[in-house]
C-alpha positions as CSV (number, residue, x, y, z in Angstrom):
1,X,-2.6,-20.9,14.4
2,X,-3.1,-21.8,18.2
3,X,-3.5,-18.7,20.1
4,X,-0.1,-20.7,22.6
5,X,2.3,-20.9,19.5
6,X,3.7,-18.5,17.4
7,X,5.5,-19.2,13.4
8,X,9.0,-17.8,12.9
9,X,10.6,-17.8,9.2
10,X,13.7,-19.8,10.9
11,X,17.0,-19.4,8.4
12,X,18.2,-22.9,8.9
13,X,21.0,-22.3,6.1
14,X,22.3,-20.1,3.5
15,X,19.4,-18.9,1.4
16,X,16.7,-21.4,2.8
17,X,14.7,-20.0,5.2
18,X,12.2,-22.6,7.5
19,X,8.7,-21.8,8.8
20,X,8.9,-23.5,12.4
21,X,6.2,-23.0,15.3
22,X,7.3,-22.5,18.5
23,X,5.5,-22.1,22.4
24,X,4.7,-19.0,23.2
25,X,6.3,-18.5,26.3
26,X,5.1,-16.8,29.3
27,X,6.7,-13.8,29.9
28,X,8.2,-13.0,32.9
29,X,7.8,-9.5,35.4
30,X,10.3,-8.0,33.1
31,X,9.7,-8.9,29.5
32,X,7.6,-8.2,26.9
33,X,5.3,-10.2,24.1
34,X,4.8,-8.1,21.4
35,X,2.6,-9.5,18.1
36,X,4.6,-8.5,15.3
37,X,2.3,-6.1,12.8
38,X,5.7,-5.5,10.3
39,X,9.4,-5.6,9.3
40,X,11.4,-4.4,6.6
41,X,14.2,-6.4,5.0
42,X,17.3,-5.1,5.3
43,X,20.2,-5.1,2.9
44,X,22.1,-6.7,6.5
45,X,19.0,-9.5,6.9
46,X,20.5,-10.1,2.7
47,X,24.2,-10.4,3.9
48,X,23.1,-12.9,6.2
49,X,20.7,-14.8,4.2
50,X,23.0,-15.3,1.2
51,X,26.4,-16.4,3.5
52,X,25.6,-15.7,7.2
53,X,28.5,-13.3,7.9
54,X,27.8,-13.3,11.2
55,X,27.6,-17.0,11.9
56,X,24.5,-16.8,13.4
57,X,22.7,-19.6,11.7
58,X,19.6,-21.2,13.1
59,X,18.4,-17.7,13.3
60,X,15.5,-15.9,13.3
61,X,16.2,-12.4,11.4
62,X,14.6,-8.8,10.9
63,X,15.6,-6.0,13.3
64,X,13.4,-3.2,11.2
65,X,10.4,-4.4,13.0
66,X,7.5,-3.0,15.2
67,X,4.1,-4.7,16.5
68,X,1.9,-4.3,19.8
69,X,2.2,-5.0,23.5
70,X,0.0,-8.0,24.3
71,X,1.5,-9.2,27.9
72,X,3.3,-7.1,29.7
73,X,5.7,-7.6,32.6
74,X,4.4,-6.2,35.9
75,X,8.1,-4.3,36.4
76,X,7.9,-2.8,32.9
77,X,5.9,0.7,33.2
78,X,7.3,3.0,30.9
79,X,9.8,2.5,27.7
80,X,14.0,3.3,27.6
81,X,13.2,7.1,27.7
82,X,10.7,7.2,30.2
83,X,7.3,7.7,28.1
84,X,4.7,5.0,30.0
85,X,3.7,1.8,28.1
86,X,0.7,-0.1,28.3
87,X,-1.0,-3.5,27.0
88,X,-1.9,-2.2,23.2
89,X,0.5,0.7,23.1
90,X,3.0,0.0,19.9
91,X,6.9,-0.3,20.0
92,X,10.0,-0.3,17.9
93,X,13.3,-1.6,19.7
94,X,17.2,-0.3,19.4
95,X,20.4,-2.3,19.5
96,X,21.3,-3.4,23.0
97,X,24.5,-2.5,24.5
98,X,26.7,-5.3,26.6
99,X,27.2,-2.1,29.5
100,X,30.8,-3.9,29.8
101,X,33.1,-3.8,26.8
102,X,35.5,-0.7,26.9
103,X,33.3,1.0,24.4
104,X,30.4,1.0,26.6
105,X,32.8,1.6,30.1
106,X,34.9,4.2,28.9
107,X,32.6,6.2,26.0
108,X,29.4,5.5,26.6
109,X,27.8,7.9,24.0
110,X,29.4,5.8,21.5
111,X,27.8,2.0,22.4
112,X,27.5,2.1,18.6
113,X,31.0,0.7,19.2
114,X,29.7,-2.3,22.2
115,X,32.2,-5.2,21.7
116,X,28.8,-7.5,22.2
117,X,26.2,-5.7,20.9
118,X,23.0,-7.3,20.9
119,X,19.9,-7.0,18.4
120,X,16.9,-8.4,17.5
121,X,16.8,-9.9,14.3
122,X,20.7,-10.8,15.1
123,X,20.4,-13.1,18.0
124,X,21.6,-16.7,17.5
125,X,18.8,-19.1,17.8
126,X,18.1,-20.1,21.9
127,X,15.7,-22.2,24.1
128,X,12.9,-18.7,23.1
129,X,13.3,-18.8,19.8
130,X,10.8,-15.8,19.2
131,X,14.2,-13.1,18.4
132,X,13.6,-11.8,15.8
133,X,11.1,-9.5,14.0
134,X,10.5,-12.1,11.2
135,X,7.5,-13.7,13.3
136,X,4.3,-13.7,14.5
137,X,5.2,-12.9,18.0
138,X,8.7,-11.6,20.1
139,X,9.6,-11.7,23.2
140,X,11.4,-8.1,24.4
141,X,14.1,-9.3,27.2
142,X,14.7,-7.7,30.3
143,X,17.6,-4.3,30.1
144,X,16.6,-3.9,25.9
145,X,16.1,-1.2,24.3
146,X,12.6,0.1,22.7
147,X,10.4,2.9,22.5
148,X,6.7,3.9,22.1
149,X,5.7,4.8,18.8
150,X,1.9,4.3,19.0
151,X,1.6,8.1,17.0
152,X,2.4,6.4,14.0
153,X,1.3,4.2,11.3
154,X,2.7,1.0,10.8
155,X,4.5,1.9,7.3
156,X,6.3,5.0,9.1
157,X,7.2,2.6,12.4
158,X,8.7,0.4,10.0
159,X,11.2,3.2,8.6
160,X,12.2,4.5,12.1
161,X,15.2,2.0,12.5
162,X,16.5,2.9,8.7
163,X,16.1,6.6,9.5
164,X,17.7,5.9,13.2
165,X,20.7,4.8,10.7
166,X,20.5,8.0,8.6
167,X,19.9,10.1,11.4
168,X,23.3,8.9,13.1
169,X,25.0,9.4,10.1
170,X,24.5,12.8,9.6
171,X,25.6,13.4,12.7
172,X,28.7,12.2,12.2
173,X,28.6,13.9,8.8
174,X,27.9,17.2,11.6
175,X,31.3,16.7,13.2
176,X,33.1,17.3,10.5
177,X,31.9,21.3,10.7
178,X,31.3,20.9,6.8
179,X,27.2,20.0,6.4
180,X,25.3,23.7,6.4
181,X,22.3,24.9,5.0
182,X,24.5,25.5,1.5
183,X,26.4,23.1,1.1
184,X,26.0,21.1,-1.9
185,X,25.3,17.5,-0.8
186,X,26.0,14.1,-2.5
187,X,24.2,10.9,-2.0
188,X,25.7,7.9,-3.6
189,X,22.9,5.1,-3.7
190,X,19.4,5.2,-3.2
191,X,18.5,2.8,-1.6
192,X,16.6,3.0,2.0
193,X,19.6,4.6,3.2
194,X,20.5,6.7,0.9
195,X,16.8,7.9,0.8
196,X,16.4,8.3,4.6
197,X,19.5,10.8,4.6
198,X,17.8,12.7,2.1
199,X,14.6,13.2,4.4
200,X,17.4,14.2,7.4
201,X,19.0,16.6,5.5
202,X,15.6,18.1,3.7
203,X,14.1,18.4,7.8
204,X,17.5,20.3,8.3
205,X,16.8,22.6,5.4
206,X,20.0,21.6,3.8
207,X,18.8,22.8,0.0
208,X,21.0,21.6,-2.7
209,X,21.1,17.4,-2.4
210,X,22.0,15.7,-5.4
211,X,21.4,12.0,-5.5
212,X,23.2,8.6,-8.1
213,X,21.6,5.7,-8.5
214,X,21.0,3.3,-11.2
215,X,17.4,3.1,-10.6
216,X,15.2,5.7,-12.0
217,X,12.4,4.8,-9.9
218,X,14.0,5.4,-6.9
219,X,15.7,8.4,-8.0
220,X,12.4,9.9,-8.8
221,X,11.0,9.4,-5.4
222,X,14.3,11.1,-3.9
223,X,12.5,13.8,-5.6
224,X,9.9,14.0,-3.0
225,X,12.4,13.5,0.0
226,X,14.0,17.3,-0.8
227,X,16.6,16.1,-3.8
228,X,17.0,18.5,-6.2
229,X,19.1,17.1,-8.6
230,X,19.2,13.5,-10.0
231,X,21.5,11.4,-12.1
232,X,21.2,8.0,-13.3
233,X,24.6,6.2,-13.6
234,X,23.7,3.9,-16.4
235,X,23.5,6.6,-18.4
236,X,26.6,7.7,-18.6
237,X,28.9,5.3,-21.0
238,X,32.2,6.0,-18.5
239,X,32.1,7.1,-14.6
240,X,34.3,10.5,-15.8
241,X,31.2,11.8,-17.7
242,X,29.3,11.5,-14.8
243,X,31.9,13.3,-12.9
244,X,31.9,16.3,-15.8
245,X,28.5,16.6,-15.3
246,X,28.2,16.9,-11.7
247,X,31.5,19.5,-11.8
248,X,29.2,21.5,-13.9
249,X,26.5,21.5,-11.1
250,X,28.9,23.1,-8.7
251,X,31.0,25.5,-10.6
252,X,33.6,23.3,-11.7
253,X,34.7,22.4,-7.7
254,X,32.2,19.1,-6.9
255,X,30.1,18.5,-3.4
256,X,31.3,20.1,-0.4
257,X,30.0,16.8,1.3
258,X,29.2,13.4,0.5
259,X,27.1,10.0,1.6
260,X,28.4,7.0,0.2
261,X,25.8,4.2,0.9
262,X,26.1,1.3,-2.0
263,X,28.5,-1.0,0.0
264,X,30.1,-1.1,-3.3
265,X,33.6,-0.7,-3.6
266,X,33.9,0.0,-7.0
267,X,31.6,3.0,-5.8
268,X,33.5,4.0,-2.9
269,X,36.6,4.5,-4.7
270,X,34.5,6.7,-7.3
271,X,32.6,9.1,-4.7
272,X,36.0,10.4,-3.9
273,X,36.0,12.1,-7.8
274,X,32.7,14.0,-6.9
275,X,34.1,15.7,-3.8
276,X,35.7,19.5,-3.6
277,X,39.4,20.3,-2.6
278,X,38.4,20.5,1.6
279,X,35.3,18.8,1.0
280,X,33.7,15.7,3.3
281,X,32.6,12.2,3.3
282,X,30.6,10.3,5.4
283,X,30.6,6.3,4.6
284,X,27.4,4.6,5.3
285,X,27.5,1.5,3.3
286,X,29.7,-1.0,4.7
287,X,28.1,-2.5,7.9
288,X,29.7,-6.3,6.6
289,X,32.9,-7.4,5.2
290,X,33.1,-6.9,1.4
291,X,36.7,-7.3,1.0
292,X,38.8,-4.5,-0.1
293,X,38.8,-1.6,-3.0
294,X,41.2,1.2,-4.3
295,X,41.8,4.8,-3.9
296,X,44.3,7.4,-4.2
297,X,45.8,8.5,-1.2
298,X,46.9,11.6,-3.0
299,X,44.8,12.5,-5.6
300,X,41.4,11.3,-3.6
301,X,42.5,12.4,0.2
302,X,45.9,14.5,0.9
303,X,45.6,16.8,-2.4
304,X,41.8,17.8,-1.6
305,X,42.4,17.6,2.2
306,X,39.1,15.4,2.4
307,X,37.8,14.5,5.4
308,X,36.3,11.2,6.0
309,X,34.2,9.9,8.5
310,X,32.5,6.2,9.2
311,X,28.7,5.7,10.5
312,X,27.7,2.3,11.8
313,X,24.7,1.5,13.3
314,X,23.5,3.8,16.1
315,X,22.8,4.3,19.6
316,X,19.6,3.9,21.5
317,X,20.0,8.2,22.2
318,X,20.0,8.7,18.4
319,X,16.1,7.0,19.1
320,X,14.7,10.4,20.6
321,X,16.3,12.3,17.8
322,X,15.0,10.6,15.0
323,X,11.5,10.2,16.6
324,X,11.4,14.1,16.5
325,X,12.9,13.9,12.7
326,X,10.2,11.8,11.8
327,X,7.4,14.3,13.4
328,X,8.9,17.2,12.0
329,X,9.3,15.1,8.3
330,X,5.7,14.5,8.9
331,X,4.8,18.1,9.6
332,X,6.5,19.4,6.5
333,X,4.7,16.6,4.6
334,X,7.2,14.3,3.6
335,X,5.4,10.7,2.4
336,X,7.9,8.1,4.9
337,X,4.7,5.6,4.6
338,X,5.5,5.7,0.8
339,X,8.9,3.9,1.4
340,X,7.5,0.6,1.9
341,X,6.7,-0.3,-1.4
342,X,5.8,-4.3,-1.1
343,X,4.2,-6.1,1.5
344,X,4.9,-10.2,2.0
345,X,3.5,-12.6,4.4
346,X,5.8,-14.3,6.7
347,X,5.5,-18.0,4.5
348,X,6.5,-15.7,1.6
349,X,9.4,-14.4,2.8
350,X,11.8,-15.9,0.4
351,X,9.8,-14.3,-2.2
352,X,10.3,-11.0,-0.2
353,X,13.8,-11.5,-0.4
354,X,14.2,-12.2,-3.9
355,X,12.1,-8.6,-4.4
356,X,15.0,-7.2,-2.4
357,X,17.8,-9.0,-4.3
358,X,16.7,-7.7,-7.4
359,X,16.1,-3.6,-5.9
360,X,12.6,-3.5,-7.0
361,X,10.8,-1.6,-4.6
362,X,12.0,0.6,-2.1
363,X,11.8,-0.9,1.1
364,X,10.5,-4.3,1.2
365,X,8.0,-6.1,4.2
366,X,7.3,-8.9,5.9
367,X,4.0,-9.1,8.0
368,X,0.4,-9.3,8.4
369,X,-0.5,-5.8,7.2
């Protein structure tokens, strides 16, 4: 490759991703070129490479991504919370908020909620082309987001935006007054999410986590994250044995609290079944459009006097939070550089994909590690 030009893995259309080069263009006093080292593929990059959802296409996708400083704006010293940043130092970046939507005007803790949200990996294609995270090279645009994680090794800088997700969910699981040390906690889905909440809540000490999934590789690693109790769903011929059996865990009541992070609806509706009478739910799993799905007002809400909550995304302050999670995951000697299973280069990235599809792995990567 030319030392000027940089490849991108360009989704032209709906499940067909192009490798285009680009110029590498100069950056001005306040942006950023960062060589890409990494990115994970997120189940949202799969939403938008099966049906762009977003109508985003030509685009250039992966937000989960981190790589080094190489040129460096002469009016960029120091990173969104202050720590200095040099030629060589390693970032991550957050979502980007509009600063003038209502959500950002009038509750600006919440710019989880921006109107016009911006992110890279979910930019529409434009005159720089180098977006998104799926490259060899990105350009970091004046008034974004991003942070110095140089501490860290590229497999744990590749989790931090996942566990930036779980990390925001559980505090909106926190607001609810119902997560404590003893609570017994479900996890529906182990996924990367589902996974990352478990290492929150096991750097909390919360003690008794149970986790579902359909995938006993997976559920064994949850194992290592602080779960204590596993169940595999295919195992059970009809959901209502599965519900029996987790009734039994918890004295005939069910989970004080619950994560439901499939973005299945047939598995939303059933999470309700697992939950106590004044128990609480925190829905993680839905950041797309995937139509409706059924529960019973009464029997799954009003009766139990359930309370729900919604997480989507974050917001650049849960960043700081989650850094310190991460460190104090480390220190207790949880394995985060274990998550990323499978590593791609970038002209195999439809292969990459595919991996993901099929929930081999745990989290999947694209890069030149």
């Amino acid at each position: 490759m030319s030392t000027n030009k940089s490849k991108v893995a360009m989704l032209i259309a709906p499940k067909t991703f192009e490798i285009q080069e680009y110029p590498i263009p100069e950056v001005s006093d306040d942006e950023i070129l960062i060589k890409v080292e990494g990115c994970g593929v997120c189940g949202t990059d799969v939403h938008e490479y099966k049906s762009d959802p977003f109508g985003c296409l030509p685009i250039v996708l992966g937000h989960e991504g981190t790589g080094e400083i190489v040129k460096l704006g002469k009016n960029v010293t120091t990173d969104t919370i202050g720590k200095p940043i040099v030629v060589g130092d390693k970032l991550v970046t957050s979502i980007i908020p509009c600063g003038q939507c209502d959500a950002c005007v009038n509750t600006p803790g919440k710019t989880e909620l921006c109107e016009n949200m911006g992110c890279y990996g979910l930019m529409p294609d434009d005159q720089v082309h180098l977006n998104g995270w799926f490259g060899e090279y990105l350009v970091i645009r004046k008034d974004s987001t991003f942070f110095n994680v140089s501490e860290f090794d590229v497999e744990t800088r590749i989790m931090i935006e996942p566990i930036a997700v779980a990390v925001h969910a559980v505090e909106r699981a926190k607001t609810t007054g119902l997560l404590n040390f003893g609570t017994p906690v479900l996890i529906q889905g182990c996924g990367p999410i589902g996974l990352a909440i478990a290492l929150v809540l096991k750097t909390m000490g919360v003690q008794n986590v149970f986790a579902i999934d359909g995938n006993d590789s997976r559920l064994e690693f949850s194992k290592k994250l602080g779960v204590s109790k596993t169940f595999n769903f295919m195992k059970y011929e009809k959901t209502e044995d599965l519900i029996t059996v987790i009734k039994k865990e918890t004295n005939n009541k069910g989970v004080g609290f619950a994560f439901q992070t499939t973005g299945s609806g047939v598995a939303f509706s059933s999470v309700f079944k697992h939950i106590a009478r004044g128990g609480g739910l925190c829905e993680v799993g839905f950041f797309v459009e995937l139509g409706d799905t059924a529960v019973n007002p009464h029997q799954d809400i009003c009766f139990k006097e359930i309370t729900v909550v919604g997480s989507y995304a974050y917001t650049p302050q849960v960043y700081p939070v989650t850094l310190d999670c991460v460190r104090s995951a480390l220190a207790i000697g949880l394995p985060i550089n274990e998550f990323v299973t499978d590593w791609y280069p970038l002209d195999k990235i439809n292969d990459a994909f595919q991996k993901n599809i099929a929930m081999e792995g745990i989290k999947i990567a694209v890069g030149s590690n």
